[in-house]
PyMOL Python script that loads the backbone (N, CA, C, O; Angstrom):
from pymol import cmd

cmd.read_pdbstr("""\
ATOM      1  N   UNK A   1      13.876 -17.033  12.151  1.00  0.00           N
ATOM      2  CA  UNK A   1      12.726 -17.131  11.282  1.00  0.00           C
ATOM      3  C   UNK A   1      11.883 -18.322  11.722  1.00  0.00           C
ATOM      4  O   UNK A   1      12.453 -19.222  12.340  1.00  0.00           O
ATOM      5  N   UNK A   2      10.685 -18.405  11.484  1.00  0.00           N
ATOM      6  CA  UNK A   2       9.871 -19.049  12.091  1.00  0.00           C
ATOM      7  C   UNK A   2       9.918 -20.257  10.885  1.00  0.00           C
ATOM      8  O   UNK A   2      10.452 -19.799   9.875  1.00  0.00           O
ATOM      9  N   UNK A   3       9.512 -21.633  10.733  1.00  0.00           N
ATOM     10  CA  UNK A   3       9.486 -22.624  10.630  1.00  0.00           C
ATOM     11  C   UNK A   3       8.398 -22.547   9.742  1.00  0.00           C
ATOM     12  O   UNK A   3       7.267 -22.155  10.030  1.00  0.00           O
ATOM     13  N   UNK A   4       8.986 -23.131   8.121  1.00  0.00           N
ATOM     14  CA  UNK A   4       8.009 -22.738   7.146  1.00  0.00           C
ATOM     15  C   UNK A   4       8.727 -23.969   6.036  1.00  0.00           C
ATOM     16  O   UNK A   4       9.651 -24.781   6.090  1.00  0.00           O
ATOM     17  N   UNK A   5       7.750 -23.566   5.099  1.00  0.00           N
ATOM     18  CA  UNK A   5       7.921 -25.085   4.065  1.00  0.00           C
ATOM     19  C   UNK A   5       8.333 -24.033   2.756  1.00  0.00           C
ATOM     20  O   UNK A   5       8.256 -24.443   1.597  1.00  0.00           O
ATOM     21  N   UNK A   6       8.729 -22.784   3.046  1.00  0.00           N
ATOM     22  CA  UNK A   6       9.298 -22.449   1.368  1.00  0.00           C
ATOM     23  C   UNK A   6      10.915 -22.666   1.455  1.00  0.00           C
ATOM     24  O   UNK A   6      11.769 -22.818   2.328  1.00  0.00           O
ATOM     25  N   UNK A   7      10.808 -22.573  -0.314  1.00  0.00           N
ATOM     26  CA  UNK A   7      12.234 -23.546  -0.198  1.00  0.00           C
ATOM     27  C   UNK A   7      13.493 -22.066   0.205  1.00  0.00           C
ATOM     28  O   UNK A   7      13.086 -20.912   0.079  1.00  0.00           O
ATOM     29  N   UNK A   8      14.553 -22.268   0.539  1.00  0.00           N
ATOM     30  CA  UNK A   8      15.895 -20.908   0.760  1.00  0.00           C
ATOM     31  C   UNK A   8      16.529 -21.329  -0.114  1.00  0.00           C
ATOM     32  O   UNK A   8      16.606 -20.209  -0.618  1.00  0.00           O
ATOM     33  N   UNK A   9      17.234 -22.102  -0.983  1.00  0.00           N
ATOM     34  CA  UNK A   9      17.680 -22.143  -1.974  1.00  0.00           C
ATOM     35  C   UNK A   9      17.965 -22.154  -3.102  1.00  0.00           C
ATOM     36  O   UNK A   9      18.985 -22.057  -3.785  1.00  0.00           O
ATOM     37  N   UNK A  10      16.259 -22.372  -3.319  1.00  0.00           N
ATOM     38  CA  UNK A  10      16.170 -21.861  -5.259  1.00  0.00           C
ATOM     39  C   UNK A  10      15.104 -21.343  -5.190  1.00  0.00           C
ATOM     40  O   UNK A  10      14.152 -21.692  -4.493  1.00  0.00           O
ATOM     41  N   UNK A  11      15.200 -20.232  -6.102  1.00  0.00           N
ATOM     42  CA  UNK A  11      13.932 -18.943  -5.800  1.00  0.00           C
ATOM     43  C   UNK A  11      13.305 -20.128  -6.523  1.00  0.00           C
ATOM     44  O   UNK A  11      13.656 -21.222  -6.965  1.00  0.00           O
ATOM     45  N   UNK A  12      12.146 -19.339  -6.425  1.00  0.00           N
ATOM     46  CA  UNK A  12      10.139 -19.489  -7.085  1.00  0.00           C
ATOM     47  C   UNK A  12      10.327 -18.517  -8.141  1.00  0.00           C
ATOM     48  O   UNK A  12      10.503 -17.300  -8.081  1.00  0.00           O
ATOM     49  N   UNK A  13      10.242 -19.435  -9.273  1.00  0.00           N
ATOM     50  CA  UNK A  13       9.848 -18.647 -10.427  1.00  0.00           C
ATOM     51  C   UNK A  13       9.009 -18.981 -11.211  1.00  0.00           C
ATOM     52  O   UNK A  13       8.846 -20.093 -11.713  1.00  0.00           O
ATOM     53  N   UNK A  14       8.087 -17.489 -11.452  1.00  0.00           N
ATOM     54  CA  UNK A  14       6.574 -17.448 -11.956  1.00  0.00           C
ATOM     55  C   UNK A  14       7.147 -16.490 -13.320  1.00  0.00           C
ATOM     56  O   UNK A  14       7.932 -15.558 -13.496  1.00  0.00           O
ATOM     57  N   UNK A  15       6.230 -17.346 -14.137  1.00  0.00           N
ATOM     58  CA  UNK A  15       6.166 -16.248 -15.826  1.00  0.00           C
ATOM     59  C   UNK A  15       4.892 -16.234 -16.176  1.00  0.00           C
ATOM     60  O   UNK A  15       4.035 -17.103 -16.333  1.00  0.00           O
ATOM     61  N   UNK A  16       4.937 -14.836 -16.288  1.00  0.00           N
ATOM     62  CA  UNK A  16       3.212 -14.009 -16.954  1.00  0.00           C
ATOM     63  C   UNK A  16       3.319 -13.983 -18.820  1.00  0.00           C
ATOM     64  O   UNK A  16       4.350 -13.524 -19.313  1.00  0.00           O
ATOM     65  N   UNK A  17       2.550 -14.337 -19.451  1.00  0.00           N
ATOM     66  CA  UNK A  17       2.811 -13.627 -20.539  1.00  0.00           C
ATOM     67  C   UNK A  17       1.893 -12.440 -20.713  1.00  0.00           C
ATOM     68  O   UNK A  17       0.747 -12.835 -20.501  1.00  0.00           O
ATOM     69  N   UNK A  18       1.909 -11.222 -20.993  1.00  0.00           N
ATOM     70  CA  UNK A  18       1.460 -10.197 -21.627  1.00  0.00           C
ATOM     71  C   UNK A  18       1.314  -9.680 -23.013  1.00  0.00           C
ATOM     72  O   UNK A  18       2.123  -8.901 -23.518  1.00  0.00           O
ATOM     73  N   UNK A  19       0.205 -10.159 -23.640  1.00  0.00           N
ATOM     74  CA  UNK A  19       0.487  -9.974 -25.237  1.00  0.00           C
ATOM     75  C   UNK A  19       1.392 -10.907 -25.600  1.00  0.00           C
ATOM     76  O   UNK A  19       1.358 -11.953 -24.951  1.00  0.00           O
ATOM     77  N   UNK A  20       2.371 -10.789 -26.654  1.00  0.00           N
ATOM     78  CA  UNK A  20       3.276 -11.610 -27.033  1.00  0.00           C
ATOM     79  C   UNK A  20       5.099 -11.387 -26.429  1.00  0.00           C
ATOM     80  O   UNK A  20       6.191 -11.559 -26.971  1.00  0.00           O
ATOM     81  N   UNK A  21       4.716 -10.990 -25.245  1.00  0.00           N
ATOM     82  CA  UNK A  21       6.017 -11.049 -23.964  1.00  0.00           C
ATOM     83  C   UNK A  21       5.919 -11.854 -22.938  1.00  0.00           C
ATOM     84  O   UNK A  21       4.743 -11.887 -22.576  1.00  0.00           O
ATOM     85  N   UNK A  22       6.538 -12.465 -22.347  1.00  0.00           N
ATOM     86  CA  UNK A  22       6.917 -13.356 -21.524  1.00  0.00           C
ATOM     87  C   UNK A  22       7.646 -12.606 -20.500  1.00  0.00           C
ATOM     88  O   UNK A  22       8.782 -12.237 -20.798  1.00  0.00           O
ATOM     89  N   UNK A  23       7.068 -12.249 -19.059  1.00  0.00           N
ATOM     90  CA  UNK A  23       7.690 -11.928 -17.808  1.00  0.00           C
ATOM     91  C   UNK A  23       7.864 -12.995 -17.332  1.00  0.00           C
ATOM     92  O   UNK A  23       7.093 -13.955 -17.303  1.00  0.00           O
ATOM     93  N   UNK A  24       9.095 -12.870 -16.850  1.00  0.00           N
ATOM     94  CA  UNK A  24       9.789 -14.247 -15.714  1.00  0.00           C
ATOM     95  C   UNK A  24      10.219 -13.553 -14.241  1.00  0.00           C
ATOM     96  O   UNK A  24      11.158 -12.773 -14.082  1.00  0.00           O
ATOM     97  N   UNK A  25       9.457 -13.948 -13.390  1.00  0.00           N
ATOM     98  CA  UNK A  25       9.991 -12.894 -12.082  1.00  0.00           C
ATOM     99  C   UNK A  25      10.910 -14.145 -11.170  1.00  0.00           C
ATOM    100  O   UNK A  25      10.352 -15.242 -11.155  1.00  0.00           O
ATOM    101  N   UNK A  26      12.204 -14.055 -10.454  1.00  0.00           N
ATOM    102  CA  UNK A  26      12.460 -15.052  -9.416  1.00  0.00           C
ATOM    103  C   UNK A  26      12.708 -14.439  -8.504  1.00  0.00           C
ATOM    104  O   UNK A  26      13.394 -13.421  -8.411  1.00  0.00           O
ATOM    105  N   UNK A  27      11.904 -15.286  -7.382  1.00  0.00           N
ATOM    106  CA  UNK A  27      11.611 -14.878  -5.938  1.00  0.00           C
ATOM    107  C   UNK A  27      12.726 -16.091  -5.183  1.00  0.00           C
ATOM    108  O   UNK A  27      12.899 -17.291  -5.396  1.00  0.00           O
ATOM    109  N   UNK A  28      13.359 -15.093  -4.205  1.00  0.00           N
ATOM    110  CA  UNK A  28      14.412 -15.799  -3.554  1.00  0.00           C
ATOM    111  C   UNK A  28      13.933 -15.431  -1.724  1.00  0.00           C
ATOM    112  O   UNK A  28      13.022 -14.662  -1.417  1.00  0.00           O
ATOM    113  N   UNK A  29      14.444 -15.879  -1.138  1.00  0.00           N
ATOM    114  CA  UNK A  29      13.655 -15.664   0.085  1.00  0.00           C
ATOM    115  C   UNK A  29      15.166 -16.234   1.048  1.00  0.00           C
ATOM    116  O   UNK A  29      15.836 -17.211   0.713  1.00  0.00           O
ATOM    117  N   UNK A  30      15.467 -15.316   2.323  1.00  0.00           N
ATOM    118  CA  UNK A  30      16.112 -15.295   3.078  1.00  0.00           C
ATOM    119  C   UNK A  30      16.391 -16.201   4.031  1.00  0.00           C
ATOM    120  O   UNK A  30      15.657 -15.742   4.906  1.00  0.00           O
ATOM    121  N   UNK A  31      16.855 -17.065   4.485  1.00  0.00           N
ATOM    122  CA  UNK A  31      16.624 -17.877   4.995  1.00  0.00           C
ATOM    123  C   UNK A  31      17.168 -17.551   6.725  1.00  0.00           C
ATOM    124  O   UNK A  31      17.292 -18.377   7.630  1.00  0.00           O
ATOM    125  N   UNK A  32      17.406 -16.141   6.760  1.00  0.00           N
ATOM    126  CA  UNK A  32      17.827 -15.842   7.777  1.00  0.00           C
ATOM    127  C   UNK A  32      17.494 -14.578   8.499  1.00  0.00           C
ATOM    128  O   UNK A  32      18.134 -13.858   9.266  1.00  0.00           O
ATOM    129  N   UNK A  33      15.697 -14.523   7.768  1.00  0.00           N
ATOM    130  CA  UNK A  33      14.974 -13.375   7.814  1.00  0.00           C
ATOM    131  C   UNK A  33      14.127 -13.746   9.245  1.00  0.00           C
ATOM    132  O   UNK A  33      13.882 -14.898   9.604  1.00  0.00           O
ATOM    133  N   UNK A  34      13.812 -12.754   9.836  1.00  0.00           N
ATOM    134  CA  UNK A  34      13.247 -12.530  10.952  1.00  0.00           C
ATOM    135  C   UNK A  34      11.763 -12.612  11.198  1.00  0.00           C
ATOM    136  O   UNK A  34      11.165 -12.697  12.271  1.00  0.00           O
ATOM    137  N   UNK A  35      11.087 -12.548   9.390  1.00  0.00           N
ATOM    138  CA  UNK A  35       9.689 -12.774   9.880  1.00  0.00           C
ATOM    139  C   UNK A  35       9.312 -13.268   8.444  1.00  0.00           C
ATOM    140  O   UNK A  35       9.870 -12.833   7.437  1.00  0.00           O
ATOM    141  N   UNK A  36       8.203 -14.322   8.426  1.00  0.00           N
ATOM    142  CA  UNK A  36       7.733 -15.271   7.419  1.00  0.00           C
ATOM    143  C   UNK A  36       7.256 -14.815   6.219  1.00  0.00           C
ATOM    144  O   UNK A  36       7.363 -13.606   6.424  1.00  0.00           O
ATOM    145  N   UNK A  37       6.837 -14.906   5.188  1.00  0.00           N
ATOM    146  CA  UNK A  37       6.670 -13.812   3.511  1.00  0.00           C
ATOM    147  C   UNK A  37       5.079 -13.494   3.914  1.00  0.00           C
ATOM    148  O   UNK A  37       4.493 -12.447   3.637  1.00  0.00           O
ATOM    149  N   UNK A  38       4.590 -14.478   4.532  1.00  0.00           N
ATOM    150  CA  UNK A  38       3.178 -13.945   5.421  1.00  0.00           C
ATOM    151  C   UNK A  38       3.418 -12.971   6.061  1.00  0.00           C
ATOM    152  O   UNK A  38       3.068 -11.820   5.799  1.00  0.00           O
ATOM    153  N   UNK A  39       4.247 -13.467   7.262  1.00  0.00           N
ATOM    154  CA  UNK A  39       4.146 -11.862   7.931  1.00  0.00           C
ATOM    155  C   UNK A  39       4.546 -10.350   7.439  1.00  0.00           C
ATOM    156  O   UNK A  39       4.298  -9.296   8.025  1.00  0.00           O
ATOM    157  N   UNK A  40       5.188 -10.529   6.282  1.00  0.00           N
ATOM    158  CA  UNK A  40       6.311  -9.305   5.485  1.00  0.00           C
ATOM    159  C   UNK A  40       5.154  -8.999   4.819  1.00  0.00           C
ATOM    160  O   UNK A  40       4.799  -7.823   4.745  1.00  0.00           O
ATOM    161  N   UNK A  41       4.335 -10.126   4.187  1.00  0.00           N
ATOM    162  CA  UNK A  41       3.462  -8.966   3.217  1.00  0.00           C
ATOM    163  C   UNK A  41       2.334  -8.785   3.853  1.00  0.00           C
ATOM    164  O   UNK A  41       1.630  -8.005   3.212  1.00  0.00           O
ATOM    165  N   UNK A  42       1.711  -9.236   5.060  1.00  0.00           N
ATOM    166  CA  UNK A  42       0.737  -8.445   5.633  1.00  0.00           C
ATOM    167  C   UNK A  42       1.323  -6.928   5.817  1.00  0.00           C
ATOM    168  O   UNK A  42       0.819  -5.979   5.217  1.00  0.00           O
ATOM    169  N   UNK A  43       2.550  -6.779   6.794  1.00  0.00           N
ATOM    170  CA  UNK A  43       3.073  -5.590   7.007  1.00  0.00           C
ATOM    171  C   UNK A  43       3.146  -4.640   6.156  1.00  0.00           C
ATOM    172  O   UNK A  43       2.793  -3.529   6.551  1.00  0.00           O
ATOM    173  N   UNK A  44       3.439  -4.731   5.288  1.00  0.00           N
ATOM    174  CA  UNK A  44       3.439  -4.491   3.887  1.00  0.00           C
ATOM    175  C   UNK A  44       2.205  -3.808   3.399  1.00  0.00           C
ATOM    176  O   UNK A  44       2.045  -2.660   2.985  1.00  0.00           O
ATOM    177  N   UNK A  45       1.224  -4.977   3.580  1.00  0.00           N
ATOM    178  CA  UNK A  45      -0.107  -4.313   3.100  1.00  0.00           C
ATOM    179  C   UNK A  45      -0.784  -3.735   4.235  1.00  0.00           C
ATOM    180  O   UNK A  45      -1.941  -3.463   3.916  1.00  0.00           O
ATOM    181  N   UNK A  46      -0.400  -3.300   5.995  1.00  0.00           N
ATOM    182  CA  UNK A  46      -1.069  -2.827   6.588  1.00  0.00           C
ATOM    183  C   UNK A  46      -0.713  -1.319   6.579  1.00  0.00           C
ATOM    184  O   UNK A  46      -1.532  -0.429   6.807  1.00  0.00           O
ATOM    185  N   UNK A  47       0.616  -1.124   6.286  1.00  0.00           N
ATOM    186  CA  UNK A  47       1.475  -0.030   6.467  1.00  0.00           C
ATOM    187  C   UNK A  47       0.962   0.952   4.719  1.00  0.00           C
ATOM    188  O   UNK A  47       0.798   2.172   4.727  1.00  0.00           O
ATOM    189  N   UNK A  48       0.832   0.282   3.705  1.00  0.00           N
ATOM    190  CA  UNK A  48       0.095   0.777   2.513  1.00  0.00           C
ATOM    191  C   UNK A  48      -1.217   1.101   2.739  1.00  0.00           C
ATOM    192  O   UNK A  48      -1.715   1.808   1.863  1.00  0.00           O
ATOM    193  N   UNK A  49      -2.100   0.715   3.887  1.00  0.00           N
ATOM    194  CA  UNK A  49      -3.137   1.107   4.189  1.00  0.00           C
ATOM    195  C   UNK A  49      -3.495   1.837   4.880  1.00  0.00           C
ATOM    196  O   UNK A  49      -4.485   2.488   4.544  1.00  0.00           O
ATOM    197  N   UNK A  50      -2.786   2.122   6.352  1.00  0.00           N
ATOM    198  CA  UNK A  50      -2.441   3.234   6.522  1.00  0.00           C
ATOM    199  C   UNK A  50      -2.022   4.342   6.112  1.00  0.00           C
ATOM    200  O   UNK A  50      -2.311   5.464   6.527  1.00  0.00           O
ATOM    201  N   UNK A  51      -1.203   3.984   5.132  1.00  0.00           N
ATOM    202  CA  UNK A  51       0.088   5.432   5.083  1.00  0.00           C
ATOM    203  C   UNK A  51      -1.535   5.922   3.566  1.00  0.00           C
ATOM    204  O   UNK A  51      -1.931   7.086   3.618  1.00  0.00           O
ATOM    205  N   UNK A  52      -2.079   5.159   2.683  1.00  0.00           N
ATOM    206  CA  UNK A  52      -3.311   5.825   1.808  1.00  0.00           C
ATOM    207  C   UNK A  52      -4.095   6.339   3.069  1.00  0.00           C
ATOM    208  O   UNK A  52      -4.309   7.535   2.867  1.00  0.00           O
ATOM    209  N   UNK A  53      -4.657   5.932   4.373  1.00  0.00           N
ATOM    210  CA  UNK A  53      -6.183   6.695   5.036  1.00  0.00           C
ATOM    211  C   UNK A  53      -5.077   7.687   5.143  1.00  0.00           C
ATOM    212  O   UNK A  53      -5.431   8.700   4.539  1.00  0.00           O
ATOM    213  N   UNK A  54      -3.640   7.857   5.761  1.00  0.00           N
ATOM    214  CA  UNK A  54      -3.185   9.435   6.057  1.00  0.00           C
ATOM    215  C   UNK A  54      -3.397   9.986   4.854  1.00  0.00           C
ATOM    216  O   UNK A  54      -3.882  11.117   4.821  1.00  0.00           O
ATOM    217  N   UNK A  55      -3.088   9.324   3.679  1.00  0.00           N
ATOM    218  CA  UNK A  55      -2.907  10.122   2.711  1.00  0.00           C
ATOM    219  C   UNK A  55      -4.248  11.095   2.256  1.00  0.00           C
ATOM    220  O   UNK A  55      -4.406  12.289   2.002  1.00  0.00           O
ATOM    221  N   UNK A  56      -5.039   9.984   2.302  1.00  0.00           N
ATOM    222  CA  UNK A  56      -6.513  11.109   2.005  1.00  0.00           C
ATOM    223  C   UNK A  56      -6.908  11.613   2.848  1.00  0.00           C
ATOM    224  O   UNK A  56      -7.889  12.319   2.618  1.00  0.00           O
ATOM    225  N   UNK A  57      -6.362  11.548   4.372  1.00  0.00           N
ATOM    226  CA  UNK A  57      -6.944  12.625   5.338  1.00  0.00           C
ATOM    227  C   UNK A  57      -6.279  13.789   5.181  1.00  0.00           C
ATOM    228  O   UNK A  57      -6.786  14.873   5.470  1.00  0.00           O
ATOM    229  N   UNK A  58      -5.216  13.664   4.759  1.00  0.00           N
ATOM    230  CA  UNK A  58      -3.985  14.763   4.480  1.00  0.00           C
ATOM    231  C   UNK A  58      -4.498  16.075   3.369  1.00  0.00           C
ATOM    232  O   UNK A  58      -4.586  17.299   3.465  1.00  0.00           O
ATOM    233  N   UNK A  59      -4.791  14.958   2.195  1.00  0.00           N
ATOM    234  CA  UNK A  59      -5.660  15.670   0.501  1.00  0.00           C
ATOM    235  C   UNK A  59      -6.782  16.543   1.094  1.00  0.00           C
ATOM    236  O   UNK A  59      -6.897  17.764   1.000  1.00  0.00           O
ATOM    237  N   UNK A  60      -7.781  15.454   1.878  1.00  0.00           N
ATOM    238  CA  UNK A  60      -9.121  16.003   2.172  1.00  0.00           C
ATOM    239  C   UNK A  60      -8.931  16.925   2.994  1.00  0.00           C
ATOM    240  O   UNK A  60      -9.963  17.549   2.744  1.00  0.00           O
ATOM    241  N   UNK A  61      -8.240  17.755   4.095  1.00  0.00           N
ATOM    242  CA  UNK A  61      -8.116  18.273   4.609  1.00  0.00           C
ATOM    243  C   UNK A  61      -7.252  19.681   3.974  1.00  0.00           C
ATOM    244  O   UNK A  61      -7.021  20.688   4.644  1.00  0.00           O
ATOM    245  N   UNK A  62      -6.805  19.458   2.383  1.00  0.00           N
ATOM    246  CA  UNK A  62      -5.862  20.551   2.466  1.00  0.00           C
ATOM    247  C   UNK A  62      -7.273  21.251   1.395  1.00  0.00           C
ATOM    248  O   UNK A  62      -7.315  22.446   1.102  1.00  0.00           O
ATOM    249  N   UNK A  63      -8.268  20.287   0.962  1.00  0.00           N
ATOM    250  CA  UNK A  63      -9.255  20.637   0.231  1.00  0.00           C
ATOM    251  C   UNK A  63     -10.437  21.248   0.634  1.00  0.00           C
ATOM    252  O   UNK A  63     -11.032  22.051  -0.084  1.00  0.00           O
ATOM    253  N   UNK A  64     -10.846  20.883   1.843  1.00  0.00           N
ATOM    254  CA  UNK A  64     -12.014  21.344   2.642  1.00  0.00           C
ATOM    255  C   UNK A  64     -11.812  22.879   3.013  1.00  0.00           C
ATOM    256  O   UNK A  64     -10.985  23.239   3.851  1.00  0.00           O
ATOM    257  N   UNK A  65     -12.687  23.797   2.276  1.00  0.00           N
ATOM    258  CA  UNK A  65     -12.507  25.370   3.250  1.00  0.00           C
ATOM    259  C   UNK A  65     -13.678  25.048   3.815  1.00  0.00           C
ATOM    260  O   UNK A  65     -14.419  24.100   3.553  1.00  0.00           O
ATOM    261  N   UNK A  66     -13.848  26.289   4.969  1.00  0.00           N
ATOM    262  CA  UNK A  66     -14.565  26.801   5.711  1.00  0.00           C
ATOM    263  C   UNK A  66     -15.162  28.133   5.383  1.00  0.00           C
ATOM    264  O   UNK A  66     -14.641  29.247   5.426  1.00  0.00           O
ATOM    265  N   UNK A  67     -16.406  27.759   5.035  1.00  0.00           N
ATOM    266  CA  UNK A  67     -17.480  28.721   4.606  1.00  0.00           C
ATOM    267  C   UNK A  67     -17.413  30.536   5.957  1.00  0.00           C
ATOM    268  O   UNK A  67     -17.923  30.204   7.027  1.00  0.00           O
ATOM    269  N   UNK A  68     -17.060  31.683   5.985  1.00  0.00           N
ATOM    270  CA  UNK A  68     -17.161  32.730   6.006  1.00  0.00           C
ATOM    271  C   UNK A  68     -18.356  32.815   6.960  1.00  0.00           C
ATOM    272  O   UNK A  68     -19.479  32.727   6.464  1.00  0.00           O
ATOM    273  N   UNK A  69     -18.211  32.989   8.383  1.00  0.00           N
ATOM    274  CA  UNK A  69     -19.867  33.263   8.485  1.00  0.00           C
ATOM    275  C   UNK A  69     -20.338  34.564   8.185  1.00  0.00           C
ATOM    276  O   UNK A  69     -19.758  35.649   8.131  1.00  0.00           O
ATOM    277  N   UNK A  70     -21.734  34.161   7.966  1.00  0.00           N
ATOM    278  CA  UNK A  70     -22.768  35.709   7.914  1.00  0.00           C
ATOM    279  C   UNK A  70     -23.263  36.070   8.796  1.00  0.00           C
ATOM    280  O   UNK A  70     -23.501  35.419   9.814  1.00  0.00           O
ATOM    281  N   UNK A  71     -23.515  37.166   8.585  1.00  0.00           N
ATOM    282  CA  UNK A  71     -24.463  37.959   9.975  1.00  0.00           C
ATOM    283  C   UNK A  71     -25.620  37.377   9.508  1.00  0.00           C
ATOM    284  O   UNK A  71     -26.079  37.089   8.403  1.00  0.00           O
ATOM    285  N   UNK A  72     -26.046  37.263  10.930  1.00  0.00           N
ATOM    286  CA  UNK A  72     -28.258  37.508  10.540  1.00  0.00           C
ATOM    287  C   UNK A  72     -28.152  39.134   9.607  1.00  0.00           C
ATOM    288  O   UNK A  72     -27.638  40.224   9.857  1.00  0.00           O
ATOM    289  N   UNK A  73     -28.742  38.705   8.742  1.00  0.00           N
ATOM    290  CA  UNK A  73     -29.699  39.858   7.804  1.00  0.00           C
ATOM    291  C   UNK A  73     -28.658  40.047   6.825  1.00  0.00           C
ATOM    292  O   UNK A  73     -28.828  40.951   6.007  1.00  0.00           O
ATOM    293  N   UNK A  74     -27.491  39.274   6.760  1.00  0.00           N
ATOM    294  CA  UNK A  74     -27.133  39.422   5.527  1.00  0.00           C
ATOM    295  C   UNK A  74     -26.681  38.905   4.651  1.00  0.00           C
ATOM    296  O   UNK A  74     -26.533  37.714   4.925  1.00  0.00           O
ATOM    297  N   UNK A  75     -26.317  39.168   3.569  1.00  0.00           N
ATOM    298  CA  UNK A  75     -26.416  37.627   2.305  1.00  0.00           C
ATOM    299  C   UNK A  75     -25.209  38.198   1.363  1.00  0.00           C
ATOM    300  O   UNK A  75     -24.868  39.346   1.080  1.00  0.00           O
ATOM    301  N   UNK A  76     -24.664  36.801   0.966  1.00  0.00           N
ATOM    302  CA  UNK A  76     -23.208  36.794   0.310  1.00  0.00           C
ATOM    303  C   UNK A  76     -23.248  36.776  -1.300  1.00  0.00           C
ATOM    304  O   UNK A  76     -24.107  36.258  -2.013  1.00  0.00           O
ATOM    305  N   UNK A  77     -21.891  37.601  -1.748  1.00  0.00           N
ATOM    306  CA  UNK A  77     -21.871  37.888  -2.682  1.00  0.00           C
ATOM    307  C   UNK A  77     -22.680  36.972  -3.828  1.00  0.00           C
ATOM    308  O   UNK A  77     -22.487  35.763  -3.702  1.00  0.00           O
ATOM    309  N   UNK A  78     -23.271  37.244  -4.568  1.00  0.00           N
ATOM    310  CA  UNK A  78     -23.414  35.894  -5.789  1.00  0.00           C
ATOM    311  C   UNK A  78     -22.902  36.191  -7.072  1.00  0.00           C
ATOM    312  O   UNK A  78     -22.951  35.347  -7.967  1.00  0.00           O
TER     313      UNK A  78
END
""", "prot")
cmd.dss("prot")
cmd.show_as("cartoon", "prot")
cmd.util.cbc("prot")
cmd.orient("prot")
């Protein structure tokens, strides 16, 4: 792992309140991980960005027909 200033031994813990609840999340981090919480959540967010453009090329494509051609001189049902 590359050389970083978060701590490996006591997670990071953040609390949200929502209305009258209290979220407590703790973040613990590997100290024997292969790539930095930078690099994990870019990946993270490049691979979510990708895998949505497949996704709507995938949708848009199962949505798109192809209009029937006509002959010259003649005209479609209405």
């Amino acid at each position: 792992m590359k050389d970083n200033n978060y701590p490996t031994t006591e997670p990071i813990t953040i609390r949200k309140r929502i209305g009258s609840t209290i979220y407590e999340v703790n973040t613990y981090f590997n100290p024997e991980a292969k790539e930095t919480v930078e690099e994990k959540l870019l990946r993270i967010i490049k691979n979510d960005l990708t895998n949505g453009f497949n996704r709507a090329i995938l949708n848009m494509s199962q949505t798109v027909r192809v209009a029937k051609p006509v002959k010259a001189g003649e005209r479609g049902s209405a």
